[in-house]
N, C-alpha and C positions, 0 to 999 in steps of 0.2 A: 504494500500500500504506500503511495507515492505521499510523506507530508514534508511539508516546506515550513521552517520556523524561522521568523526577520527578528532581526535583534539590531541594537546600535544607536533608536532613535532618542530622544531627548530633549533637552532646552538648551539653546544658543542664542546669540546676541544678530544681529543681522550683522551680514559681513563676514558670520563667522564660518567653521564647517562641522558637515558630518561625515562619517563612515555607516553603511545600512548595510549589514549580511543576512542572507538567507542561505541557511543551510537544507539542503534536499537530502531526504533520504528514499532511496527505490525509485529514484528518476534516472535514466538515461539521458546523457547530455549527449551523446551523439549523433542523435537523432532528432532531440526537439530544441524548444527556444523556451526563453526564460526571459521575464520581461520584469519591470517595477510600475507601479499603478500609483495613485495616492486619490484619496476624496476629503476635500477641503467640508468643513460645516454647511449642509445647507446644500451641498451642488451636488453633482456624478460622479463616480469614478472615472479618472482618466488616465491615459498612459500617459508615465515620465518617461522609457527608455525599455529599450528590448534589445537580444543579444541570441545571434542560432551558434550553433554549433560551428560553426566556419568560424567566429568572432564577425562577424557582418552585424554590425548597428544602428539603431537609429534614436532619436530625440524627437522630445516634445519638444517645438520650437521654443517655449518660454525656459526651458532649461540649457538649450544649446552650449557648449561651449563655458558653464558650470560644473555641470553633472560630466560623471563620465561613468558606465556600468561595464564589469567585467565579470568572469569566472574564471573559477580553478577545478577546471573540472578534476584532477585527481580527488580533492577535497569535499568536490560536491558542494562546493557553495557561492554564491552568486550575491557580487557585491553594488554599492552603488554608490562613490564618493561625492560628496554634491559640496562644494565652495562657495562662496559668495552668498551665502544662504540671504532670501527676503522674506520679510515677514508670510509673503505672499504665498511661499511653499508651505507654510503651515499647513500641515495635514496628516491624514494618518496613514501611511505609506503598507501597499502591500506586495508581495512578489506572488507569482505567477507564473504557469509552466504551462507548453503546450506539447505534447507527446512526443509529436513528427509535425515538421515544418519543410513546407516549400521554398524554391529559393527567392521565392516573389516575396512569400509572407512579411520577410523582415522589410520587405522595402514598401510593401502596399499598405494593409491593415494589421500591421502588428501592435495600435495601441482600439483594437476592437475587444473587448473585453468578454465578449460571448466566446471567443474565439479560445480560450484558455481552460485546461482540465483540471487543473489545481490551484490552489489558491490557499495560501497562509493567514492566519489572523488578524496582522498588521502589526504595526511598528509606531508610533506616536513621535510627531517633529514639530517642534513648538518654536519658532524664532519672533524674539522681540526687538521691537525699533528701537 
């Protein structure tokens, strides 16, 4: 049974950063994608950043070139460094795994949320101004 537990999140200053892990356990990384999500109070889930098995990536334009998400796939765990933090990413950040992934997926709808077999509890990122 495939579960995902994110760890790392917390309170920071704006400006400041975080590290977010999700460790997988009974997933396969060689076949599927592994993605980060976050839902702000009040709104949707939506993707921050996804990552296949190739290392082929993508961003939510509002994180571009902050955030950066990787794996280790020896370790099975999938991180999500994020810099410059704004109040604005305040949210509760979840990871996400999809089985087997095409090679469009990462570049088309990979912040489609239905699209994903697993799903972790979330992780809580609080940044103040």
């Amino acid at each position: 049974q495939v579960r995902l537990m994110e760890s790392g999140g917390g309170s920071v200053q704006a400006g400041g950063s975080l590290r977010l892990s999700c460790a997988a356990t009974e997933f396969r990384y060689n076949r599927g994608c592994m993605a980060w999500f976050r839902q702000r109070p009040g709104k949707g889930r939506e993707g921050v950043a996804a990552i296949d098995s190739d290392e082929a990536t993508n961003y939510a334009d509002s994180v571009k070139d902050r955030f950066t998400i990787s794996q280790d796939n020896y370790k099975k765990i999938l991180y999500l460094q994020m810099n410059s933090l704004e109040p604005e990413d305040s949210a509760m950040y979840y990871c996400a795994a999809k089985r087997s992934c095409s090679w469009s997926f990462i570049r088309s709808w990979w912040n489609t949320e239905d699209e994903y077999d697993h799903w972790g509890q979330g992780t809580q990122v609080t940044v103040s101004a």
